[in-house]
PDB file with SEQRES, HELIX, SHEET and CRYST1 records, atoms N, CA, C and O in Angstrom:
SEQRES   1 A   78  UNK UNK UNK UNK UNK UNK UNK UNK UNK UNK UNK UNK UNK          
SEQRES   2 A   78  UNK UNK UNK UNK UNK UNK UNK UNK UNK UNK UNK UNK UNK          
SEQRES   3 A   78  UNK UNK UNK UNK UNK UNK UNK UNK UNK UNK UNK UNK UNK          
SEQRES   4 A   78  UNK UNK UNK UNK UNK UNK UNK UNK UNK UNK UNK UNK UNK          
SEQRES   5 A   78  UNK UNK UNK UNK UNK UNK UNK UNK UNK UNK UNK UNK UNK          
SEQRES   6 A   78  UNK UNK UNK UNK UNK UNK UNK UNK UNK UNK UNK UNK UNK          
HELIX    1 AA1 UNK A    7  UNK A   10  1                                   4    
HELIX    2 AA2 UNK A   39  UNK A   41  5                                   3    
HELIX    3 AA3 UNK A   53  UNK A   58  1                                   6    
SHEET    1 AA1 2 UNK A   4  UNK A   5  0                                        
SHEET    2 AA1 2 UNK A  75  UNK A  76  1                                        
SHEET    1 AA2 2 UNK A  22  UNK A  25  0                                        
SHEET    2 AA2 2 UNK A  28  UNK A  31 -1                                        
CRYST1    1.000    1.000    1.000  90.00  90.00  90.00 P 1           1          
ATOM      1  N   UNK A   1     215.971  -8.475 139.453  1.00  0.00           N  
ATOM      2  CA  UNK A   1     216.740  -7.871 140.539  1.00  0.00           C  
ATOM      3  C   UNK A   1     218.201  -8.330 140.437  1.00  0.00           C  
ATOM      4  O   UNK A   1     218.375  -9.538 140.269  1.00  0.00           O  
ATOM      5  N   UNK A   2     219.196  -7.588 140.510  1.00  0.00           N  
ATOM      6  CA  UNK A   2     220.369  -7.561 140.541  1.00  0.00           C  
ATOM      7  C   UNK A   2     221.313  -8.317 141.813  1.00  0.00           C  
ATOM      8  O   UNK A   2     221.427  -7.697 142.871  1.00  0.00           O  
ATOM      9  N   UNK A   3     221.804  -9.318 141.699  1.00  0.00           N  
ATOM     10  CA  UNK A   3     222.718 -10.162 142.211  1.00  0.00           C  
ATOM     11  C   UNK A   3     223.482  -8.867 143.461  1.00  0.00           C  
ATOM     12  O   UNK A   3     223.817  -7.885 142.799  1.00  0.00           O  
ATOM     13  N   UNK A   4     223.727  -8.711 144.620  1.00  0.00           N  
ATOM     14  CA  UNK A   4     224.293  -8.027 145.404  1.00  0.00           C  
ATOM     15  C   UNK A   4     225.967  -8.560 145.765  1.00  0.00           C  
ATOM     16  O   UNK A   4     225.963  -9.773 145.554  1.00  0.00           O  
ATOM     17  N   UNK A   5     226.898  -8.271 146.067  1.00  0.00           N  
ATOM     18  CA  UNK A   5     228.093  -9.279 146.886  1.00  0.00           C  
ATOM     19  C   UNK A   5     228.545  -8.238 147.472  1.00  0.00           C  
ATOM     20  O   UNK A   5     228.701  -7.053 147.179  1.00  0.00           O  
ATOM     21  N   UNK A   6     228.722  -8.874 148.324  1.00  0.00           N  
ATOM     22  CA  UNK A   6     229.774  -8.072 149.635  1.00  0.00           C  
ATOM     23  C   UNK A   6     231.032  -8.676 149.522  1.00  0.00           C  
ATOM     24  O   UNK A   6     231.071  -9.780 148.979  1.00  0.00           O  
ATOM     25  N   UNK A   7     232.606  -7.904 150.140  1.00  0.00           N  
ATOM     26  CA  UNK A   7     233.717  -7.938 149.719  1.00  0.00           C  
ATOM     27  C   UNK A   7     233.777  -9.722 150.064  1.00  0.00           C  
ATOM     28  O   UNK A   7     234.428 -10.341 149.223  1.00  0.00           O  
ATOM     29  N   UNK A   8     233.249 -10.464 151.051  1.00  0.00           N  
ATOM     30  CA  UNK A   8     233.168 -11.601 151.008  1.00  0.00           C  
ATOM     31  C   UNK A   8     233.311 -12.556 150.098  1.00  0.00           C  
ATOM     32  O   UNK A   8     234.280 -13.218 149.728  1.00  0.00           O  
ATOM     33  N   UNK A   9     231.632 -12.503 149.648  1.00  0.00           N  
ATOM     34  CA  UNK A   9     231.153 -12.949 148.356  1.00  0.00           C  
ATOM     35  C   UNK A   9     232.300 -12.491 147.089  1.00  0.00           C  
ATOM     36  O   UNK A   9     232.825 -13.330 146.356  1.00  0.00           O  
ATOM     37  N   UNK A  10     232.487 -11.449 147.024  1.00  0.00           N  
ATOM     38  CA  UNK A  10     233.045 -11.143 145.772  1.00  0.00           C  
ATOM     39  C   UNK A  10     234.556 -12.285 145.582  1.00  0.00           C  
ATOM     40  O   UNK A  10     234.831 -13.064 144.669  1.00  0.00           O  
ATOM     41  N   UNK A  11     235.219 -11.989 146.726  1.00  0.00           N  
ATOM     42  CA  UNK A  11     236.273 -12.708 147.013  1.00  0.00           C  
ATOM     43  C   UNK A  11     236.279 -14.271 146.398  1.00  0.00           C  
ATOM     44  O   UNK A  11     237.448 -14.654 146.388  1.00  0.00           O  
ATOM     45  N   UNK A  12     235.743 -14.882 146.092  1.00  0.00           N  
ATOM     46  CA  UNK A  12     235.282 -16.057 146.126  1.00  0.00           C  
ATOM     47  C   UNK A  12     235.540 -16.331 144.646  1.00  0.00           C  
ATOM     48  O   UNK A  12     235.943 -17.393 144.170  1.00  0.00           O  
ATOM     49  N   UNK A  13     235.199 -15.037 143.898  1.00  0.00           N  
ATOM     50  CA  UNK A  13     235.615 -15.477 142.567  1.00  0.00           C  
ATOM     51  C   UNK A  13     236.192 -14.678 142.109  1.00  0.00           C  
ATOM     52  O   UNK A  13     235.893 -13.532 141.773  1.00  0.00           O  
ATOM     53  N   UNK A  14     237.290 -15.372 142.053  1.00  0.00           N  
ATOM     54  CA  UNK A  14     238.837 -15.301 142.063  1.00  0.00           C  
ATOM     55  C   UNK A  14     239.667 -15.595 140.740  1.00  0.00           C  
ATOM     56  O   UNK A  14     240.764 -15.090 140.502  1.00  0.00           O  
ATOM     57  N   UNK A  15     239.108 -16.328 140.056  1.00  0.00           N  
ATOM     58  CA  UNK A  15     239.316 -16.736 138.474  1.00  0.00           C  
ATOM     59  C   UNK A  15     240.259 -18.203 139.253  1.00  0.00           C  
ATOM     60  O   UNK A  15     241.066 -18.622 138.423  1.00  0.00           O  
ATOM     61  N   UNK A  16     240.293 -18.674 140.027  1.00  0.00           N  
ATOM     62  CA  UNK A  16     241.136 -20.050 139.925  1.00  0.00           C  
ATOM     63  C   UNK A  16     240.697 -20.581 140.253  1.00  0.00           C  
ATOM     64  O   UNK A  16     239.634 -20.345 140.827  1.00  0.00           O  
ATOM     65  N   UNK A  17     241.496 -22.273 140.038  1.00  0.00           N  
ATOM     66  CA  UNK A  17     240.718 -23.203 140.098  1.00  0.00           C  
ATOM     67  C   UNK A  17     239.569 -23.670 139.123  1.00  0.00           C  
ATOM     68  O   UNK A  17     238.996 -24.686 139.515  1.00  0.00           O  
ATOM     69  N   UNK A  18     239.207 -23.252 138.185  1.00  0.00           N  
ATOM     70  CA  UNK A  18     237.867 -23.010 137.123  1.00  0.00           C  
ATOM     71  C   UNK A  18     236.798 -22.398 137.828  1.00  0.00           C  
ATOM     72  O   UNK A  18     235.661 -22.826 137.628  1.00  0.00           O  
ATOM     73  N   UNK A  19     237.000 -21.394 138.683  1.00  0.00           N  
ATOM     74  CA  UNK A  19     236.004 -20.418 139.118  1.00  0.00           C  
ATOM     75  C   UNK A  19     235.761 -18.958 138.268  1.00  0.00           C  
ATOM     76  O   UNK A  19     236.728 -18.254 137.975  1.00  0.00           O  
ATOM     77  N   UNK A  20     234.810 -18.701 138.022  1.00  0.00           N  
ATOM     78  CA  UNK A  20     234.513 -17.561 137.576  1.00  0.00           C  
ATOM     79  C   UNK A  20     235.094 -16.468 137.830  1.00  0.00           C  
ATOM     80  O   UNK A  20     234.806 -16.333 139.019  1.00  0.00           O  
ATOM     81  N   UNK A  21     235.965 -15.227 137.439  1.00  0.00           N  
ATOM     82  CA  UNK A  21     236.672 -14.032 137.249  1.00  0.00           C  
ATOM     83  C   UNK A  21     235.983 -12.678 137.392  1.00  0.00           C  
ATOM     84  O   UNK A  21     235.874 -11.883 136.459  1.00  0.00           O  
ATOM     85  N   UNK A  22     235.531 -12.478 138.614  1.00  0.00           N  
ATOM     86  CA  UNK A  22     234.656 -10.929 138.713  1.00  0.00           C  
ATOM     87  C   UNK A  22     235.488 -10.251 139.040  1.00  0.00           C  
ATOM     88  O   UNK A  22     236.535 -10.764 139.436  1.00  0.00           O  
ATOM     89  N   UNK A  23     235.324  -8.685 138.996  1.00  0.00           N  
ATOM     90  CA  UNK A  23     236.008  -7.551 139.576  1.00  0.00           C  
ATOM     91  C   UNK A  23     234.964  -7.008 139.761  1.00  0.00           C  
ATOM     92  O   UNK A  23     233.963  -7.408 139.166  1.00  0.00           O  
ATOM     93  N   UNK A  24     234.904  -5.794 140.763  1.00  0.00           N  
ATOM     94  CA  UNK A  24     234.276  -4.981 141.219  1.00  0.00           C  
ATOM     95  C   UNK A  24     234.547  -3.626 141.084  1.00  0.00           C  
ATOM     96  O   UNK A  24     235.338  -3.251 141.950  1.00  0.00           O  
ATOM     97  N   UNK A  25     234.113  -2.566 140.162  1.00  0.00           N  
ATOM     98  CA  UNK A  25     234.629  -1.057 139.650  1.00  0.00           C  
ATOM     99  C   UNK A  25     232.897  -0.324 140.298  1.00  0.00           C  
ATOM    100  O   UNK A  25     231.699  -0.580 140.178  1.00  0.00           O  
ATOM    101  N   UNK A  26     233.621   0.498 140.866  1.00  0.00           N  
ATOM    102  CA  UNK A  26     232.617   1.997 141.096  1.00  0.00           C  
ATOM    103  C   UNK A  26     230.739   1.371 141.263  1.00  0.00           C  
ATOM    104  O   UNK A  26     229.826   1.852 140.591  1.00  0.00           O  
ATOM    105  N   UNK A  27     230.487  -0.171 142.683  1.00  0.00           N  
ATOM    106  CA  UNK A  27     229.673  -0.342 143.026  1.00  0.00           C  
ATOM    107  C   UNK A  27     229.120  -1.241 141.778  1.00  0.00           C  
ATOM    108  O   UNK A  27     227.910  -1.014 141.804  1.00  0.00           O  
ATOM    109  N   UNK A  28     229.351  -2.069 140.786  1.00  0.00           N  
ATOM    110  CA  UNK A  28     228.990  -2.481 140.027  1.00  0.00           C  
ATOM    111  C   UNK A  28     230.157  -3.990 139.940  1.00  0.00           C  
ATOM    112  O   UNK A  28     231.337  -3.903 140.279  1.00  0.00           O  
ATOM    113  N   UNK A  29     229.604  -5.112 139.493  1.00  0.00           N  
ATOM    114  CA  UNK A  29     230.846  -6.294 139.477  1.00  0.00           C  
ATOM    115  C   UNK A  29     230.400  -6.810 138.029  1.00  0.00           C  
ATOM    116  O   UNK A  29     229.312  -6.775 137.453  1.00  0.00           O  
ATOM    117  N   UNK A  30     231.573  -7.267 137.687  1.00  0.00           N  
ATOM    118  CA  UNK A  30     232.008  -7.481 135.988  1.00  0.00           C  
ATOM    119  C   UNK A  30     232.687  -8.546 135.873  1.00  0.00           C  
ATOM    120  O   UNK A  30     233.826  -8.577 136.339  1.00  0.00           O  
ATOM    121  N   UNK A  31     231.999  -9.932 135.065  1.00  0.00           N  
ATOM    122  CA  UNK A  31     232.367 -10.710 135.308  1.00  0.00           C  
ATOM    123  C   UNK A  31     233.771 -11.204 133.665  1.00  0.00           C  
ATOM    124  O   UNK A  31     233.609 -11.469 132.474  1.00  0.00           O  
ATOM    125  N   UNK A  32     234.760 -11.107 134.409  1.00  0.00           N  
ATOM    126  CA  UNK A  32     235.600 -10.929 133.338  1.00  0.00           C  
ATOM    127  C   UNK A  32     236.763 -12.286 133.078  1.00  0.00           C  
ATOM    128  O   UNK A  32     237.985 -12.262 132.927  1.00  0.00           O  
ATOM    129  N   UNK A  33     235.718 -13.501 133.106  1.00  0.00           N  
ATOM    130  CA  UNK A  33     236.148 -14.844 132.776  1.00  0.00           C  
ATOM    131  C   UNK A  33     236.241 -15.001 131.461  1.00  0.00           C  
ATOM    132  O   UNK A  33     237.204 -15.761 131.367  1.00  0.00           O  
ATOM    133  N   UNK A  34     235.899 -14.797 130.475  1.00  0.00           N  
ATOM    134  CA  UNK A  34     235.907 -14.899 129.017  1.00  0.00           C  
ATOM    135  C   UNK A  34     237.019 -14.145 128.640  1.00  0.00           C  
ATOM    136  O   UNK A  34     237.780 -14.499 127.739  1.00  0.00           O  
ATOM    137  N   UNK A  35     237.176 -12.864 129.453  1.00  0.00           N  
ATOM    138  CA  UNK A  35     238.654 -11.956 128.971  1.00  0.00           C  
ATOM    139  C   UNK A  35     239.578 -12.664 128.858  1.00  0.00           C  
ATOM    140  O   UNK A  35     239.630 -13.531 129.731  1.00  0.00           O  
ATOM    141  N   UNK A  36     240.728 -12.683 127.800  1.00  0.00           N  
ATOM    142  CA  UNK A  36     241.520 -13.166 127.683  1.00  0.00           C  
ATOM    143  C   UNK A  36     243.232 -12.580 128.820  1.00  0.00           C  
ATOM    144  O   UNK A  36     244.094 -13.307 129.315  1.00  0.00           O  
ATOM    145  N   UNK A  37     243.129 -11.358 128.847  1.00  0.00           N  
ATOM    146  CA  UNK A  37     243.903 -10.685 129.694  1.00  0.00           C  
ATOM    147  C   UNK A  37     243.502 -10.922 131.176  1.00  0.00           C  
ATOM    148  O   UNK A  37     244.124 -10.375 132.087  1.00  0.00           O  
ATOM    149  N   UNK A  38     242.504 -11.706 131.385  1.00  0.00           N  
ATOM    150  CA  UNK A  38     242.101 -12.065 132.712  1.00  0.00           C  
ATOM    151  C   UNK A  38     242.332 -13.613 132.927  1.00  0.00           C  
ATOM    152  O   UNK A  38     241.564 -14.275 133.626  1.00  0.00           O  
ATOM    153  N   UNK A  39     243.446 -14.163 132.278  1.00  0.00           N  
ATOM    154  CA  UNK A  39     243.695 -15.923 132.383  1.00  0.00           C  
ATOM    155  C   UNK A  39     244.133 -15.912 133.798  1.00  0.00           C  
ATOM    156  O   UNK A  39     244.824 -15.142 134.466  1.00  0.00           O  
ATOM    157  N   UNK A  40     243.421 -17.165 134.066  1.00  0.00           N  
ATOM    158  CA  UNK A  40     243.681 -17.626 135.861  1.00  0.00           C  
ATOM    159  C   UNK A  40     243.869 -16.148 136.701  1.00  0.00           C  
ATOM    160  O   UNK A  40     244.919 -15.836 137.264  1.00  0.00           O  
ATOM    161  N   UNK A  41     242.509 -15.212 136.667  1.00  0.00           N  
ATOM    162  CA  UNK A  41     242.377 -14.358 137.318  1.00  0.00           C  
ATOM    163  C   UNK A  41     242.819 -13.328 137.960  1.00  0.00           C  
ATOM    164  O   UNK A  41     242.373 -12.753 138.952  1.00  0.00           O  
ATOM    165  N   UNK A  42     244.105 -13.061 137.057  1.00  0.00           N  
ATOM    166  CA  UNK A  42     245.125 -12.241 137.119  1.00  0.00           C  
ATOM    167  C   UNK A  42     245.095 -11.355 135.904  1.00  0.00           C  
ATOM    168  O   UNK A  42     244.466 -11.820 134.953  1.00  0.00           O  
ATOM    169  N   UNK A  43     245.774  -9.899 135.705  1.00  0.00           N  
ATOM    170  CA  UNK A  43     245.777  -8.838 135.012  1.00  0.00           C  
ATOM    171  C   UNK A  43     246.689  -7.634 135.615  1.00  0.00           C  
ATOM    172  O   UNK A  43     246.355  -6.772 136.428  1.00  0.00           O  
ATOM    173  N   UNK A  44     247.947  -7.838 134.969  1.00  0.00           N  
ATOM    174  CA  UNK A  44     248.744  -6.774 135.318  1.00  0.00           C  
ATOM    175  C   UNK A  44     249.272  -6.586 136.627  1.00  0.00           C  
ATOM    176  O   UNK A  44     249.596  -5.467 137.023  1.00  0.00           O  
ATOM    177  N   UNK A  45     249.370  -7.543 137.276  1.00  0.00           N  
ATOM    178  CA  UNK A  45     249.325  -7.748 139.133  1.00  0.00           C  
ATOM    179  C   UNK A  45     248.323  -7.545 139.646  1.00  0.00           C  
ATOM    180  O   UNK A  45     248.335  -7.493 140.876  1.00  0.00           O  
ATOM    181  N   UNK A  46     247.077  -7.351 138.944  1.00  0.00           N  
ATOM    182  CA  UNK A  46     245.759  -6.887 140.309  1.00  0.00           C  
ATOM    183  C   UNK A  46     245.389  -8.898 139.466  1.00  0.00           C  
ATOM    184  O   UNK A  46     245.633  -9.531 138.439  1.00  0.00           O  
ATOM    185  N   UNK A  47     244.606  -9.092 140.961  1.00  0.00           N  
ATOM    186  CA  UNK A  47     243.640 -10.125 141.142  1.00  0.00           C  
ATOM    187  C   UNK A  47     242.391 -10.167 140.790  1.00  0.00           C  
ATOM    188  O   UNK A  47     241.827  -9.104 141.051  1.00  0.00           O  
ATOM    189  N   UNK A  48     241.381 -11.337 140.067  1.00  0.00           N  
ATOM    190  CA  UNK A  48     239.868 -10.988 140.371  1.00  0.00           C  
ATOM    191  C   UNK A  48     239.552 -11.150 142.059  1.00  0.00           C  
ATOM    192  O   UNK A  48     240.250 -11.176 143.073  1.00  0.00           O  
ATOM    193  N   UNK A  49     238.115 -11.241 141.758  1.00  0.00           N  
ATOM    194  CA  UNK A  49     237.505 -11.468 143.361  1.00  0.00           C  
ATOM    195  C   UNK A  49     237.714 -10.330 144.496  1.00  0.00           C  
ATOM    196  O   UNK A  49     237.477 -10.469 145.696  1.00  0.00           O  
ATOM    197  N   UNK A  50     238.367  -8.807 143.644  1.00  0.00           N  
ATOM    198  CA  UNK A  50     238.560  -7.763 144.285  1.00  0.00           C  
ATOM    199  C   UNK A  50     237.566  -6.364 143.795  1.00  0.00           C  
ATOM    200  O   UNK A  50     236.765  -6.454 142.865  1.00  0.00           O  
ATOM    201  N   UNK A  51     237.770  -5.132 144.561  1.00  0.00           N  
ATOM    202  CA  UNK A  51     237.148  -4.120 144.314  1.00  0.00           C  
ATOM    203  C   UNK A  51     238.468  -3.309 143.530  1.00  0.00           C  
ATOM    204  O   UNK A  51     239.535  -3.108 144.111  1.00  0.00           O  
ATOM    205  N   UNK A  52     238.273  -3.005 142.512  1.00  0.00           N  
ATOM    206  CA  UNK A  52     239.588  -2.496 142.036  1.00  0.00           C  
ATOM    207  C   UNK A  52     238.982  -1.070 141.494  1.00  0.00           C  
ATOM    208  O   UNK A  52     239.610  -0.659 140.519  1.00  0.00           O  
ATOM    209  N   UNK A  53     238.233  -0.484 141.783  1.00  0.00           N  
ATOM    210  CA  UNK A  53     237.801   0.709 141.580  1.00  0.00           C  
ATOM    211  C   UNK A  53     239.176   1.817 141.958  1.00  0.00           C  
ATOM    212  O   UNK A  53     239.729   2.338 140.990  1.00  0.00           O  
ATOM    213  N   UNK A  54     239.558   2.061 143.003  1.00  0.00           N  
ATOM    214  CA  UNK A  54     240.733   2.633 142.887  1.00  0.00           C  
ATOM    215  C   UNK A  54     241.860   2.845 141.943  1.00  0.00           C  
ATOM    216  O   UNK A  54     242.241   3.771 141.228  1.00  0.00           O  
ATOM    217  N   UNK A  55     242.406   1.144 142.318  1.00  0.00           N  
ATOM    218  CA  UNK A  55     243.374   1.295 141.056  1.00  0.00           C  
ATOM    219  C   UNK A  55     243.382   1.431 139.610  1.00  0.00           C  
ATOM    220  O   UNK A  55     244.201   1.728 138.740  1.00  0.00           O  
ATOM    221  N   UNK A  56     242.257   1.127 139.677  1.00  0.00           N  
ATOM    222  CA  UNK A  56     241.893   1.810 137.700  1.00  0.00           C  
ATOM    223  C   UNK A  56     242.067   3.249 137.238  1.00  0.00           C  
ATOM    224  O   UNK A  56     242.503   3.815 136.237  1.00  0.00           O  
ATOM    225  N   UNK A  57     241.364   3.698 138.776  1.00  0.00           N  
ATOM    226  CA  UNK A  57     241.478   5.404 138.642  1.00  0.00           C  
ATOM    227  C   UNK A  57     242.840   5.884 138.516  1.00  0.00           C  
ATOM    228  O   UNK A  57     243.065   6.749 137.669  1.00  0.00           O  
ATOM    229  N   UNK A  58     243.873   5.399 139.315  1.00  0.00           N  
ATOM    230  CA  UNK A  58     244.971   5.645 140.066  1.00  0.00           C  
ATOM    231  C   UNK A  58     246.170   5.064 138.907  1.00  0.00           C  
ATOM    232  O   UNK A  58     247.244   5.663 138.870  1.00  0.00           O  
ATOM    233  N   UNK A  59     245.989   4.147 138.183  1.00  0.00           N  
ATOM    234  CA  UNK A  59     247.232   3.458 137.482  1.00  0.00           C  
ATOM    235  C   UNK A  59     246.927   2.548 135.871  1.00  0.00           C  
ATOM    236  O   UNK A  59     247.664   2.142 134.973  1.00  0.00           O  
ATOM    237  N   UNK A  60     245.556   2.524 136.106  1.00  0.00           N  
ATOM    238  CA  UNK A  60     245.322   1.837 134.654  1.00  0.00           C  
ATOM    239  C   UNK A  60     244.938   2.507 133.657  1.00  0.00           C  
ATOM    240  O   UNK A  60     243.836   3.040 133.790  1.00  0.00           O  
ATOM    241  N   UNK A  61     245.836   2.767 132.051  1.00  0.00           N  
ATOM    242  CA  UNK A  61     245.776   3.263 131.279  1.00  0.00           C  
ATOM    243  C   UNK A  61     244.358   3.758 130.349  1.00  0.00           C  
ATOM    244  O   UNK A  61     243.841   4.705 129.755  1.00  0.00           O  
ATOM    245  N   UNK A  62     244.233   2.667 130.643  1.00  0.00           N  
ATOM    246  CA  UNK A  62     242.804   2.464 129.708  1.00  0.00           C  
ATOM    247  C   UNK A  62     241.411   3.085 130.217  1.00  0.00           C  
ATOM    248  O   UNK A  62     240.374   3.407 129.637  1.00  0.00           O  
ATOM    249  N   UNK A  63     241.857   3.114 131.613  1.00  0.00           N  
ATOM    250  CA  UNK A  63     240.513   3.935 132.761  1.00  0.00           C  
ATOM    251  C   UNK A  63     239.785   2.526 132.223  1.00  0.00           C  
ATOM    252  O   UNK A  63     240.132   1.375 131.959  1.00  0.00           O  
ATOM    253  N   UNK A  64     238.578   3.320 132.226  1.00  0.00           N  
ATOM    254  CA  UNK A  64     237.278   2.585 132.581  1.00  0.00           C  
ATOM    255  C   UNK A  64     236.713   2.789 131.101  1.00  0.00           C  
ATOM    256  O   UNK A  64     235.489   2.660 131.054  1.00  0.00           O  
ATOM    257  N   UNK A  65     237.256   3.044 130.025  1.00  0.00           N  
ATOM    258  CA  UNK A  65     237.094   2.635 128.608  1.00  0.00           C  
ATOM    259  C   UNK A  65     236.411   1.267 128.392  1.00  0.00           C  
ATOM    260  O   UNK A  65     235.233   1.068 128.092  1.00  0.00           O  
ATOM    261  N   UNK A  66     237.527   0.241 128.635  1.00  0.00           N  
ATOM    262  CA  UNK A  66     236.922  -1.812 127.997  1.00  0.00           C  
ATOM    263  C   UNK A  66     235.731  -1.758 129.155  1.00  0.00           C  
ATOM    264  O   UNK A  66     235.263  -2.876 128.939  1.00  0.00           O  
ATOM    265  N   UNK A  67     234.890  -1.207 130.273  1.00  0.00           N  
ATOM    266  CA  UNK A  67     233.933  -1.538 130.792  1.00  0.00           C  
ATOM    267  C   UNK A  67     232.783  -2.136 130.028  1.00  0.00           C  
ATOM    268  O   UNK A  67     232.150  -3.180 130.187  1.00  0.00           O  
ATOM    269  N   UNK A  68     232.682  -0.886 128.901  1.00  0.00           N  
ATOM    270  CA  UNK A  68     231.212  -1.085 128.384  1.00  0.00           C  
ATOM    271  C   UNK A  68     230.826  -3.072 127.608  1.00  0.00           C  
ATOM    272  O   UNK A  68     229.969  -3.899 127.297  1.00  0.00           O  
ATOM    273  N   UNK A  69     231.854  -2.846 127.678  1.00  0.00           N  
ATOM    274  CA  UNK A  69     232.519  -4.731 126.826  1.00  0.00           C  
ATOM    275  C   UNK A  69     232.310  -5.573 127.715  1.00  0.00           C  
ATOM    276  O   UNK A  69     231.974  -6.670 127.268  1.00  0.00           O  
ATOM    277  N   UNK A  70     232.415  -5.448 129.470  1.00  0.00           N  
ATOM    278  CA  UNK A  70     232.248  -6.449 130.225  1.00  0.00           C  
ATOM    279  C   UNK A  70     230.838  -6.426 130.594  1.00  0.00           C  
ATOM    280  O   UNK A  70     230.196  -5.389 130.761  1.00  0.00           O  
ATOM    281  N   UNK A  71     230.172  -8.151 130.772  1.00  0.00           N  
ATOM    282  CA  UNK A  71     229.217  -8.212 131.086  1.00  0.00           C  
ATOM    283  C   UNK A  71     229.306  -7.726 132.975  1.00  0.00           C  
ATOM    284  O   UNK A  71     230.228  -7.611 133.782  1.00  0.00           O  
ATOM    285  N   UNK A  72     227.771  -7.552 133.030  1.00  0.00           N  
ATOM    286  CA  UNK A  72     228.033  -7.156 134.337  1.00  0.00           C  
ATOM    287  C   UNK A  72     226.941  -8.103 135.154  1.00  0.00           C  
ATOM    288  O   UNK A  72     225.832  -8.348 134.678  1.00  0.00           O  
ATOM    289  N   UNK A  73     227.529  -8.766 136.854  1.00  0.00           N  
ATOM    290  CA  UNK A  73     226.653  -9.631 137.176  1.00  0.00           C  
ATOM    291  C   UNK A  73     225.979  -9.314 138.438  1.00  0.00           C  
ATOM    292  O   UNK A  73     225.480 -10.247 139.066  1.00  0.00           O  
ATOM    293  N   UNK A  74     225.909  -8.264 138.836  1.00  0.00           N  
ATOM    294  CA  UNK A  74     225.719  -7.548 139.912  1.00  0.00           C  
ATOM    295  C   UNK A  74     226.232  -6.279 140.481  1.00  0.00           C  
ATOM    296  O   UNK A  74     226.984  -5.532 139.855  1.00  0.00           O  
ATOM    297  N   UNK A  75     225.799  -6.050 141.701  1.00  0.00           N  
ATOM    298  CA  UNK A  75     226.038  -4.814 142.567  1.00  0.00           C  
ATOM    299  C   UNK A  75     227.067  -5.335 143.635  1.00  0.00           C  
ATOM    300  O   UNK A  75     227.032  -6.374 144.295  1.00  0.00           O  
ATOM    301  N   UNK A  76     228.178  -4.118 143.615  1.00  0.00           N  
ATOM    302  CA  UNK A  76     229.343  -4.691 144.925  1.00  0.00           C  
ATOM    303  C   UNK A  76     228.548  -3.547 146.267  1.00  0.00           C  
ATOM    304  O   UNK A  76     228.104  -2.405 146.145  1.00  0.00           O  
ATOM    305  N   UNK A  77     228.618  -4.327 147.320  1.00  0.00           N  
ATOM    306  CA  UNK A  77     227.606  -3.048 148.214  1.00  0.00           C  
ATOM    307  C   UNK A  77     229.248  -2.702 149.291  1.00  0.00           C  
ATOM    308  O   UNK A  77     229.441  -1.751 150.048  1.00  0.00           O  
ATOM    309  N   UNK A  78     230.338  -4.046 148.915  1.00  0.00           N  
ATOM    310  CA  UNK A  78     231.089  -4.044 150.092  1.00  0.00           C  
ATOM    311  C   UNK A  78     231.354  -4.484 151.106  1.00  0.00           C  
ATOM    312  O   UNK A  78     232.237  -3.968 151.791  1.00  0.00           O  
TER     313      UNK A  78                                                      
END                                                                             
């Protein structure tokens, strides 16, 4: 069974401090600590520990292409 987080939970990991680096895209969270473009939980001005499903749609080049590459550690319900 799949790990759930609500915007709470998700929040929490944030990539700092030596905390783990999730994002949250289209109800699904991706834990993107190993990424190198994700050092101290930052990427292009967006933050981890967020739902960034929007702005991927809205401003990031790449869309939702590098997904298949991130592991994934759960469901974002919100």
């Amino acid at each position: 069974m799949a790990k759930t987080f609500t915007k709470e939970e998700l929040q929490k990991y944030d990539g700092q401090d030596g905390r783990p680096a999730y994002i949250a895209i289209d109800g699904k969270v991706y834990d993107v600590s190993e990424d190198a473009s994700w050092q101290g939980g930052k990427h292009h001005g967006y933050s981890a520990g967020q739902d960034l499903t929007e702005p991927l749609k809205r401003r990031v080049a790449h869309g939702d292409s590098v997904l298949p590459g991130i592991p994934v550690v759960g469901d974002y319900i919100g």
